[in-house]
OpenMM code with the backbone's topology and positions (N, CA, C; nanometers):
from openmm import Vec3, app, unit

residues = "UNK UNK UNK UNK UNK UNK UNK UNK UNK UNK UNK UNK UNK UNK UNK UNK UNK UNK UNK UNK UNK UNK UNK UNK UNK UNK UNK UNK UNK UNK UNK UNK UNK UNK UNK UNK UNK UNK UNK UNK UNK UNK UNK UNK UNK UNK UNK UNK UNK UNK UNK UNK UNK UNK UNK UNK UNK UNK UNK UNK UNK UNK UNK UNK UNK UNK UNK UNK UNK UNK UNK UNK UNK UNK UNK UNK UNK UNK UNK UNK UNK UNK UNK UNK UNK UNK UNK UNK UNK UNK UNK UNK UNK UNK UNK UNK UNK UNK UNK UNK UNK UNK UNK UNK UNK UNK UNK UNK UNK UNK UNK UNK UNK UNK UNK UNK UNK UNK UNK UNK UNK UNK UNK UNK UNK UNK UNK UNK UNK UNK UNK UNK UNK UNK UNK UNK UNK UNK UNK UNK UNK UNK UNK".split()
positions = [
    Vec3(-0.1706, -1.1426, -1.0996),
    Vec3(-0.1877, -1.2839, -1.0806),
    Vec3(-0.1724, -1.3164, -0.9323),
    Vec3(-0.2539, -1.4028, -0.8883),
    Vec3(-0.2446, -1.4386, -0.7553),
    Vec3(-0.1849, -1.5172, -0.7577),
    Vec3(-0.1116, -1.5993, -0.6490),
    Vec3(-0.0592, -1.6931, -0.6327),
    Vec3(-0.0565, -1.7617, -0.4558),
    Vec3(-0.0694, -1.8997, -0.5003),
    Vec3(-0.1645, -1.9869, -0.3135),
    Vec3(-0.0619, -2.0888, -0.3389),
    Vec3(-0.0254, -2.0863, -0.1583),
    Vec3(0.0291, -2.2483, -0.1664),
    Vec3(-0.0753, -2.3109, -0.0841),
    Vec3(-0.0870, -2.4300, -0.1427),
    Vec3(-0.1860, -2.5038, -0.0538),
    Vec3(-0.1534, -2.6439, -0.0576),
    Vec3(-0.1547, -2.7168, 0.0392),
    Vec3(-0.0918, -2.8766, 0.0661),
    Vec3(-0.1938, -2.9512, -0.0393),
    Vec3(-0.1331, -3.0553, -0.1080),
    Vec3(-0.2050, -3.1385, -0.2083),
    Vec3(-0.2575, -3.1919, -0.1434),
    Vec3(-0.3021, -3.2400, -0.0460),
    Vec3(-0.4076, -3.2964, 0.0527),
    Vec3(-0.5215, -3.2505, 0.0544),
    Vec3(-0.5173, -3.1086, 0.0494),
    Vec3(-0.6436, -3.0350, 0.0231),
    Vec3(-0.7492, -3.0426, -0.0538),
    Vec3(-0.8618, -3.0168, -0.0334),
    Vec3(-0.9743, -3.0692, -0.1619),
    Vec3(-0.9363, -2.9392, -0.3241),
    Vec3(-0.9524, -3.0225, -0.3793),
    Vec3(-0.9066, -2.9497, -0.5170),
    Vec3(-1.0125, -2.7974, -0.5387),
    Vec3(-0.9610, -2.7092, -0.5413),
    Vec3(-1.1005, -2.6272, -0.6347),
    Vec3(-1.0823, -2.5608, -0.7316),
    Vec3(-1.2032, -2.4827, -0.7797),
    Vec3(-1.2233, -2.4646, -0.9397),
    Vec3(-1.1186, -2.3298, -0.9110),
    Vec3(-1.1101, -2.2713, -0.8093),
    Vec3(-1.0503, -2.1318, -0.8287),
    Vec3(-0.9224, -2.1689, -0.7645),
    Vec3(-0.8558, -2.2978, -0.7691),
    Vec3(-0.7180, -2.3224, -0.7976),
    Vec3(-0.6163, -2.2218, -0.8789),
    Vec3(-0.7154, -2.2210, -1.0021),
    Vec3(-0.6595, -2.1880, -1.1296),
    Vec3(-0.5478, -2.2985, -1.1917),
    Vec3(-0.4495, -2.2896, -1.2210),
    Vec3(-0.3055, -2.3276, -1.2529),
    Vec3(-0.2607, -2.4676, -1.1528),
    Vec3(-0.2208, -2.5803, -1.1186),
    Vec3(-0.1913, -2.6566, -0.9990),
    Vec3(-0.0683, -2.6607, -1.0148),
    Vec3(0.0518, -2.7081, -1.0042),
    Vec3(0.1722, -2.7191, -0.9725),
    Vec3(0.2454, -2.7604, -0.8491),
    Vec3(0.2576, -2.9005, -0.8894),
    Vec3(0.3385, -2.9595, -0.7579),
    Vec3(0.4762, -2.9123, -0.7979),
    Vec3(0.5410, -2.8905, -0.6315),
    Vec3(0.6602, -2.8628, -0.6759),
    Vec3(0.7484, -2.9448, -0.5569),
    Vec3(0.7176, -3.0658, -0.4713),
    Vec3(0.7762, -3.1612, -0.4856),
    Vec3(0.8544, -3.2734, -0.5346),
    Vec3(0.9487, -3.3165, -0.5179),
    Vec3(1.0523, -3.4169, -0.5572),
    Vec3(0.9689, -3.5494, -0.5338),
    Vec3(0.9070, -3.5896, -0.4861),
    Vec3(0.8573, -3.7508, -0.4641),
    Vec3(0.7177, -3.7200, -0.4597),
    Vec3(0.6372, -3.8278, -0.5482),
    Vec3(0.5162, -3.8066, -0.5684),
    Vec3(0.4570, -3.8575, -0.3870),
    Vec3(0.3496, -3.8097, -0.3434),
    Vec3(0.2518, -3.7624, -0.2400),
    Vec3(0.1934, -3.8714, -0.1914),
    Vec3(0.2121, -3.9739, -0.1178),
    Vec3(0.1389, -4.0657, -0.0588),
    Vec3(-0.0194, -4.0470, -0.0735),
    Vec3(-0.0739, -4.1603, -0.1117),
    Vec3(-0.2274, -4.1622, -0.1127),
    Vec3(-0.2847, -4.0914, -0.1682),
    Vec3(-0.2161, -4.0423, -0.2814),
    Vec3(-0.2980, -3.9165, -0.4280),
    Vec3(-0.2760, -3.9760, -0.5492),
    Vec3(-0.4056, -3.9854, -0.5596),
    Vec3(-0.3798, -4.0606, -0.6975),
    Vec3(-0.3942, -3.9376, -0.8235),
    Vec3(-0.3164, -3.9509, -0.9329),
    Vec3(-0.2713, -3.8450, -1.0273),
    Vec3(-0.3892, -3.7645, -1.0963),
    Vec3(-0.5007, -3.8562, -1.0820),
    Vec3(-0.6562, -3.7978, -1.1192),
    Vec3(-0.6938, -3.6949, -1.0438),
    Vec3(-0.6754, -3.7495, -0.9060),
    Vec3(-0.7322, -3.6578, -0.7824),
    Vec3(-0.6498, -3.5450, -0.7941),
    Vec3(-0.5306, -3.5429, -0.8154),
    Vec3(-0.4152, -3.4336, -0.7642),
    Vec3(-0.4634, -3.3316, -0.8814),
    Vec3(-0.5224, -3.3173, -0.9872),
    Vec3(-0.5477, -3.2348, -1.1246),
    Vec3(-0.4786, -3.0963, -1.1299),
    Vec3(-0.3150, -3.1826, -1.1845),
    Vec3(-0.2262, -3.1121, -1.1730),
    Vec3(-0.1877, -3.0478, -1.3370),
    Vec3(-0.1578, -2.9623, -1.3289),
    Vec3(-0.1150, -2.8821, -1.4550),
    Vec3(0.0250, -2.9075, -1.4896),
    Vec3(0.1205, -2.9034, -1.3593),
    Vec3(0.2785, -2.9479, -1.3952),
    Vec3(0.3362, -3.0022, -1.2509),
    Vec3(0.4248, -3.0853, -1.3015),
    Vec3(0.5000, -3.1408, -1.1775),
    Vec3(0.5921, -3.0435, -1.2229),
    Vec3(0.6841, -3.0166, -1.1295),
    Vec3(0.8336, -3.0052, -1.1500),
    Vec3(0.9216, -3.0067, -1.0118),
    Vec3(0.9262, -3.1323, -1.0392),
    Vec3(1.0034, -3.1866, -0.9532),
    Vec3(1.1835, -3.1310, -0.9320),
    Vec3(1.2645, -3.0707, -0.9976),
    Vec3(1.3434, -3.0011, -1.0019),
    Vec3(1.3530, -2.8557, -0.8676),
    Vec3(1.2249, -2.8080, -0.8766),
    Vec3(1.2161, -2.6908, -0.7525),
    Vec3(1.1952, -2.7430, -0.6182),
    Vec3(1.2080, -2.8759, -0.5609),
    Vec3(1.2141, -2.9034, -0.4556),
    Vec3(1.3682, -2.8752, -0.4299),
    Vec3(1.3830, -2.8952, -0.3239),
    Vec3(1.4966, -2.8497, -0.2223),
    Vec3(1.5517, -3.0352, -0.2642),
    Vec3(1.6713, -3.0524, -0.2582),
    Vec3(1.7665, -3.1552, -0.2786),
    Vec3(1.7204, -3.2526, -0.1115),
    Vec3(1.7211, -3.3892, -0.1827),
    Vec3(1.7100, -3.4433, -0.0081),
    Vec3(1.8121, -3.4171, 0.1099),
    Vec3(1.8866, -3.3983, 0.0538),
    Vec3(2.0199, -3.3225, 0.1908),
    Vec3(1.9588, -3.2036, 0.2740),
    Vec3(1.9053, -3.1196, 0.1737),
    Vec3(1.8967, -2.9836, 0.2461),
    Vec3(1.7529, -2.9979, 0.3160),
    Vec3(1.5974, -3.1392, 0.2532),
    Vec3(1.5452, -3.1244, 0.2728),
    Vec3(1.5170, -3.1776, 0.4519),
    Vec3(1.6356, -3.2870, 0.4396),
    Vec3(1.7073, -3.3949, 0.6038),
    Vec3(1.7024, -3.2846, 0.6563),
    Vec3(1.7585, -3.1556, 0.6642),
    Vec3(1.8698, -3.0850, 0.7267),
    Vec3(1.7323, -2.9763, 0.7912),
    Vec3(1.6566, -2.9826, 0.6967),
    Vec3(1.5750, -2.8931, 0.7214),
    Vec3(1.4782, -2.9526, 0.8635),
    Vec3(1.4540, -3.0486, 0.8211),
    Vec3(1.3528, -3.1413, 0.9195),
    Vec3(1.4445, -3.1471, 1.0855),
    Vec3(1.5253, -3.1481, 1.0493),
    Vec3(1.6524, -3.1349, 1.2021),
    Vec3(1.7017, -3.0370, 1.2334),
    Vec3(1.6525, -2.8943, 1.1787),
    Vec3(1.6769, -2.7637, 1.2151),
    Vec3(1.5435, -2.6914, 1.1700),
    Vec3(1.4391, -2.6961, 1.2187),
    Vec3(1.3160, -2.6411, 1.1649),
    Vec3(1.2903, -2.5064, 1.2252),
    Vec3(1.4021, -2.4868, 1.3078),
    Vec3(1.4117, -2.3333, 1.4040),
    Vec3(1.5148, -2.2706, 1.3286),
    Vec3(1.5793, -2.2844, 1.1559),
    Vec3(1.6553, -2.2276, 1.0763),
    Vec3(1.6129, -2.2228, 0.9766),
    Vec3(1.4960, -2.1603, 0.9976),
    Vec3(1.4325, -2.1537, 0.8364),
    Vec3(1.5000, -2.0234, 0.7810),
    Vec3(1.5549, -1.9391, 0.7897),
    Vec3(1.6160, -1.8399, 0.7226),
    Vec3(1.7118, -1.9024, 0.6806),
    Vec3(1.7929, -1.9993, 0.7314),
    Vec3(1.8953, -2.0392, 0.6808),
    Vec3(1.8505, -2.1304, 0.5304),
    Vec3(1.7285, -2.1708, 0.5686),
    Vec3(1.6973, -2.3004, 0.4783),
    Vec3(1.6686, -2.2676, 0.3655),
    Vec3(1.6188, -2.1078, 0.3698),
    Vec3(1.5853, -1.9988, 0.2252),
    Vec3(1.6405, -1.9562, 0.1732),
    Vec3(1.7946, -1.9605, 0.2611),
    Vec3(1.9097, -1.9053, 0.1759),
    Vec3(1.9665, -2.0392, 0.1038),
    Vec3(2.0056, -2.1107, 0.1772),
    Vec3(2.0174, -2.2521, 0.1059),
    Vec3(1.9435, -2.2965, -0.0423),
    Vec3(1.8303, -2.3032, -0.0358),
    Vec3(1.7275, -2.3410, -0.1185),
    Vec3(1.7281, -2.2395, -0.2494),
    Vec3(1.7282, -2.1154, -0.1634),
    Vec3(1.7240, -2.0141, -0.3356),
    Vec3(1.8760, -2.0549, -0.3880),
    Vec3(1.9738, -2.0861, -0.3500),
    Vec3(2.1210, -2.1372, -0.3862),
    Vec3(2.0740, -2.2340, -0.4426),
    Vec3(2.0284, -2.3087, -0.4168),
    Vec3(1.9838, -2.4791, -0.4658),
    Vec3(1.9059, -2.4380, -0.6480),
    Vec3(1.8058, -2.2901, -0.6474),
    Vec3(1.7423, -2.2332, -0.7472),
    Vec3(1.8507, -2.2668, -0.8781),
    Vec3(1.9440, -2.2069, -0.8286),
    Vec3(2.0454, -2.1882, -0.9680),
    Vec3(2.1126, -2.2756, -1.0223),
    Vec3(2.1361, -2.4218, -0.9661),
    Vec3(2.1147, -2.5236, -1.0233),
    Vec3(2.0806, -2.5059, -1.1836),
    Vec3(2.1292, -2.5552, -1.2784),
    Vec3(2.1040, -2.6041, -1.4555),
    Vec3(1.9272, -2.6533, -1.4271),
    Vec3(1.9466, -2.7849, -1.3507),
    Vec3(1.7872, -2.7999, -1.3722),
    Vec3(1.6668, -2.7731, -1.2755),
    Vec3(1.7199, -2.6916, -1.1756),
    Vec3(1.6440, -2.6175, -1.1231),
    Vec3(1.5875, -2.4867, -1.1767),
    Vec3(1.6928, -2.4625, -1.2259),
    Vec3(1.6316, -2.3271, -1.2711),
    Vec3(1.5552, -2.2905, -1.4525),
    Vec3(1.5870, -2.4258, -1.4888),
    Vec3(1.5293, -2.4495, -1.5984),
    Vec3(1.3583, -2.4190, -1.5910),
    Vec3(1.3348, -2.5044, -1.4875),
    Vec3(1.1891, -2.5644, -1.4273),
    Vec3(1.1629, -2.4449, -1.3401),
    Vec3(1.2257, -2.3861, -1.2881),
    Vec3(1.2229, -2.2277, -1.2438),
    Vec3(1.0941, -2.1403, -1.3655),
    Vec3(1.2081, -2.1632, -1.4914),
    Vec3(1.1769, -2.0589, -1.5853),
    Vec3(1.0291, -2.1567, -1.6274),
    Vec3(0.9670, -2.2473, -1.6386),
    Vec3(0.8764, -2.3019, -1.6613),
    Vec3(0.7832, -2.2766, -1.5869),
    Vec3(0.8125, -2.2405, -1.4456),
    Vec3(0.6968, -2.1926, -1.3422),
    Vec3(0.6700, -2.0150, -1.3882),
    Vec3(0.7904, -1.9419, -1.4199),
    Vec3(0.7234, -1.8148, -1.4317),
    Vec3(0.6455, -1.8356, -1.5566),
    Vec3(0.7038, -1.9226, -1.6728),
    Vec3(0.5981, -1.8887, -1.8201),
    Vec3(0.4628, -1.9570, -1.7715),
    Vec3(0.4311, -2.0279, -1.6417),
    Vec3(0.2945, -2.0719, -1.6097),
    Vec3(0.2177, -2.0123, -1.5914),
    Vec3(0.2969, -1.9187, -1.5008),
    Vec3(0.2320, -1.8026, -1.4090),
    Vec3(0.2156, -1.6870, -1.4976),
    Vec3(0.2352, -1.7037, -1.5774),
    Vec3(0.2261, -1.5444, -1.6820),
    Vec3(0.0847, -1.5514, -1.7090),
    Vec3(0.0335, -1.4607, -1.7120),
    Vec3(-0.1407, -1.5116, -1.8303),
    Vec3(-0.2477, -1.5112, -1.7050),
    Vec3(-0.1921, -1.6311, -1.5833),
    Vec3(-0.2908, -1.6537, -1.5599),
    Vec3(-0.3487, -1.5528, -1.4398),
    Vec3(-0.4330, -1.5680, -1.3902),
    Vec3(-0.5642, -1.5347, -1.3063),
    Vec3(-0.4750, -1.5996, -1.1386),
    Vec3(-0.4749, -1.7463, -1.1453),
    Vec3(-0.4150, -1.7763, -1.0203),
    Vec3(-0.3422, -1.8432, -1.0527),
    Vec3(-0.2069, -1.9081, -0.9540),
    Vec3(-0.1661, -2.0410, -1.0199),
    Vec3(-0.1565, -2.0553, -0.8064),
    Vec3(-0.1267, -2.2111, -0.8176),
    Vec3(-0.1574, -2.2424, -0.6635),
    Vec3(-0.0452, -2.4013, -0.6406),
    Vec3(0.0645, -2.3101, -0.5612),
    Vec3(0.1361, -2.4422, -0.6178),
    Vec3(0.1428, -2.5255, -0.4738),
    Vec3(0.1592, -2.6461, -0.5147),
    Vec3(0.1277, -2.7521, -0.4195),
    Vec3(0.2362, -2.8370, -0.3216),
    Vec3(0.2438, -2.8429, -0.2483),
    Vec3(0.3172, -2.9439, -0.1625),
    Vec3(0.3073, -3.0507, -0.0429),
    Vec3(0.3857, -3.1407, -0.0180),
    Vec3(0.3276, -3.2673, 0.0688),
    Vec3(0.3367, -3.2240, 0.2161),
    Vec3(0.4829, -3.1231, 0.2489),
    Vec3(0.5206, -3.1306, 0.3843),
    Vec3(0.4477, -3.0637, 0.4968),
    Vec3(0.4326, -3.1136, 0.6232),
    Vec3(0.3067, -3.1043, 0.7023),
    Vec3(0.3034, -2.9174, 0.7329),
    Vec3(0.4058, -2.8799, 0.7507),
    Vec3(0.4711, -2.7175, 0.8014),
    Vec3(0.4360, -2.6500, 0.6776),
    Vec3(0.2817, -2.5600, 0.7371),
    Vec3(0.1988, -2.4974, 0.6068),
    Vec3(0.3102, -2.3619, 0.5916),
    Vec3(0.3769, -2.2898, 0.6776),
    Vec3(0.4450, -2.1727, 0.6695),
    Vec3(0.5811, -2.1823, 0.6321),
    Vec3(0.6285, -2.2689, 0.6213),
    Vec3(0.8134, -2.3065, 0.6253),
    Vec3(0.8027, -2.4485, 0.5233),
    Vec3(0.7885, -2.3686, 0.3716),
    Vec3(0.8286, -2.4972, 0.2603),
    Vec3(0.8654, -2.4089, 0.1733),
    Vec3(0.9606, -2.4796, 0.0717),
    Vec3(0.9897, -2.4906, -0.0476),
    Vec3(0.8844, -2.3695, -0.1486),
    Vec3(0.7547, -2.4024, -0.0901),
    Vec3(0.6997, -2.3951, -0.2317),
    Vec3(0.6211, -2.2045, -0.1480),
    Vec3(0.6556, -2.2024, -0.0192),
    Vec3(0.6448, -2.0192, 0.0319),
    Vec3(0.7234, -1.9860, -0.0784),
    Vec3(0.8784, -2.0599, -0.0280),
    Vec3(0.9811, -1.9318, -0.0863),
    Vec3(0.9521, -1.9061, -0.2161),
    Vec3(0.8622, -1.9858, -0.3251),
    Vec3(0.8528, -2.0440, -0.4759),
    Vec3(0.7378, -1.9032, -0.4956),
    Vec3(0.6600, -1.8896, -0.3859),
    Vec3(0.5518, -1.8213, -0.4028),
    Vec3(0.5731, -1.6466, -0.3659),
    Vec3(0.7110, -1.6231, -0.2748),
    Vec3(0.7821, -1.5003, -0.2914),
    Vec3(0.8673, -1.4584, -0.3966),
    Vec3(0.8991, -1.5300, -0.4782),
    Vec3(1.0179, -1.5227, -0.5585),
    Vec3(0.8733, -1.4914, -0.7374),
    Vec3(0.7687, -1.5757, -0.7130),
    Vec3(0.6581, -1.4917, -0.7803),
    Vec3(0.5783, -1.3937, -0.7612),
    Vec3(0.5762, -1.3746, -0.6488),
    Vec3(0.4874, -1.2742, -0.6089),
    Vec3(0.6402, -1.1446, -0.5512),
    Vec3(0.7120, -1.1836, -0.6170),
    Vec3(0.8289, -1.0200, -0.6651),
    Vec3(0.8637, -0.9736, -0.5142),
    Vec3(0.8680, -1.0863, -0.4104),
    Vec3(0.9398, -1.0222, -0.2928),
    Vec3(1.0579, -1.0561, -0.2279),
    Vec3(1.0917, -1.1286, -0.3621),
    Vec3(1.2390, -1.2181, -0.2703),
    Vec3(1.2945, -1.2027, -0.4260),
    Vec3(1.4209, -1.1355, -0.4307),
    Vec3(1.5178, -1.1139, -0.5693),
    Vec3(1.4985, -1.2799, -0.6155),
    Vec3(1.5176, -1.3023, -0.7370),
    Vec3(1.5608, -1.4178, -0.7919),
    Vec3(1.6986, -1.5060, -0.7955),
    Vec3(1.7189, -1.5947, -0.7268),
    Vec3(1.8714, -1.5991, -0.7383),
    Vec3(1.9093, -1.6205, -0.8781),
    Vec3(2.0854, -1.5804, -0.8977),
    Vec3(2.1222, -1.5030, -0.9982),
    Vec3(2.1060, -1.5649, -1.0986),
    Vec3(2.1105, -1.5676, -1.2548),
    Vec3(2.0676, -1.6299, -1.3157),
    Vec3(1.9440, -1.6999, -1.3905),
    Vec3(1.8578, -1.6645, -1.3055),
    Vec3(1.7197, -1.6787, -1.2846),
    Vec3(1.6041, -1.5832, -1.3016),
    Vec3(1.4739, -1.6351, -1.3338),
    Vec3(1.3745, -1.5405, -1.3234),
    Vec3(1.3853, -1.4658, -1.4893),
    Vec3(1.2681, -1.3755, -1.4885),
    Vec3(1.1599, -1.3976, -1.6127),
    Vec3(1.2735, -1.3867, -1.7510),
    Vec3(1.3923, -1.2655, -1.7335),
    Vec3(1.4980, -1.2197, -1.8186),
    Vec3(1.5642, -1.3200, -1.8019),
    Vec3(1.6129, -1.4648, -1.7964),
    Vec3(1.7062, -1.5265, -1.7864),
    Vec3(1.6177, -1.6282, -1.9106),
    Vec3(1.5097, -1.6208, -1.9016),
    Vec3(1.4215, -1.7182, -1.9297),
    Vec3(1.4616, -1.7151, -2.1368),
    Vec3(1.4570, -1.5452, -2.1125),
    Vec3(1.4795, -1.4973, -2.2828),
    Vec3(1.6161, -1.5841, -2.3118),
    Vec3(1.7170, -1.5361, -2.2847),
    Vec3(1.9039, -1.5392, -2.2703),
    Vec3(1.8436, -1.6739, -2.2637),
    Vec3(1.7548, -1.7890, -2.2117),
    Vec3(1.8262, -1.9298, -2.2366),
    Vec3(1.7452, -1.9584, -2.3467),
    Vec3(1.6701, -1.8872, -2.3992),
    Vec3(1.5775, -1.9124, -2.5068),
    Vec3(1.7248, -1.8861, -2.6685),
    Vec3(1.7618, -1.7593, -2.6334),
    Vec3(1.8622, -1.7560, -2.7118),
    Vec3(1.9505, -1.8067, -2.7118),
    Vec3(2.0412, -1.9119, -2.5952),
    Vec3(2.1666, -2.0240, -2.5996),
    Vec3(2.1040, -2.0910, -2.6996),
    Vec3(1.9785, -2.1734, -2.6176),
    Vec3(1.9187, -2.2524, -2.7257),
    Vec3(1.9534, -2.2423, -2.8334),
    Vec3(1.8500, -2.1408, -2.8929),
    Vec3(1.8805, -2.1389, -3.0467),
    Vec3(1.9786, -2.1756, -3.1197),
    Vec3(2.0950, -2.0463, -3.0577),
    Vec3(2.2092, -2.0592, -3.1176),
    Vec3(2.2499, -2.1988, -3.0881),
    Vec3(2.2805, -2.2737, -3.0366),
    Vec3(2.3470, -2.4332, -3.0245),
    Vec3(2.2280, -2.5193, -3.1171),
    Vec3(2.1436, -2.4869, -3.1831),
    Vec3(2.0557, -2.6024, -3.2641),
    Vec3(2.1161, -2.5655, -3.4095),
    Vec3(2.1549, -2.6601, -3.4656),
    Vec3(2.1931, -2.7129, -3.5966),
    Vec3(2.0939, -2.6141, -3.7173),
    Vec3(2.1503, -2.5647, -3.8111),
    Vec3(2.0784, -2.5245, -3.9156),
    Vec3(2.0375, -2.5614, -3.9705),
] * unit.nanometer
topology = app.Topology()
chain = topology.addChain("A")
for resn in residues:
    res = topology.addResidue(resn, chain)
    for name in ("N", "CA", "C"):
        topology.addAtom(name, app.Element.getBySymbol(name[0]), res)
């Protein structure tokens, strides 16, 4: 499976495959037709603290990846985590999307190493975690 980040600004195409914003605040001047998105999940953005912090240290992006995959393991980050790998399973491409102007240093790189199997998963996380919360589940639903 391939996997593209490409700014939602961009003209949409057929060999997208999969779309996936993975921004926290919907995108100035996109309207939800245009954006022909498959899933938001707003959960895998970076928290607005870290995202401030980032914009005022943009010469610490290593720092901001360590931060951010920390931010991964989050309850509902990493929920929406496990929703991006069952996206990405199957398909052909998936191409996930974001607003911020810095095409090399976002959120949705590190989103696209952590699928494309070059950055460990932080702990808790990723495709085997996905089973184990499939089974909490269960077990906590009423007979």
């Amino acid at each position: 499976m391939a996997v593209v980040v490409k700014r939602i600004y961009d003209k949409v195409s057929p060999n997208d495959g999969a779309r996936v914003l993975v921004d926290r605040l919907w995108p100035r001047g996109i309207s939800k037709k245009v954006a022909a998105l498959d899933a938001w999940l707003k959960e895998l953005a970076p928290s607005d603290e870290l995202r401030q912090w980032s914009h005022e240290h943009r010469e610490a992006w290593g720092m901001f990846r360590k931060r951010y995959l920390r931010e991964l393991t989050r309850p509902e980050a990493a929920e929406q985590l496990q929703q991006l790998y069952h996206l990405a399973r199957g398909r052909k491409r998936l191409t996930l999307l974001y607003a911020f102007k810095d095409e090399e240093h976002n959120n949705a790189v590190v989103l696209k190493e952590l699928l494309d199997g070059m950055k460990k998963p932080p702990t808790g996380t990723g495709p085997a975690a996905a089973g184990a919360s499939r089974l909490r589940k269960a077990a906590r639903r009423p007979a």
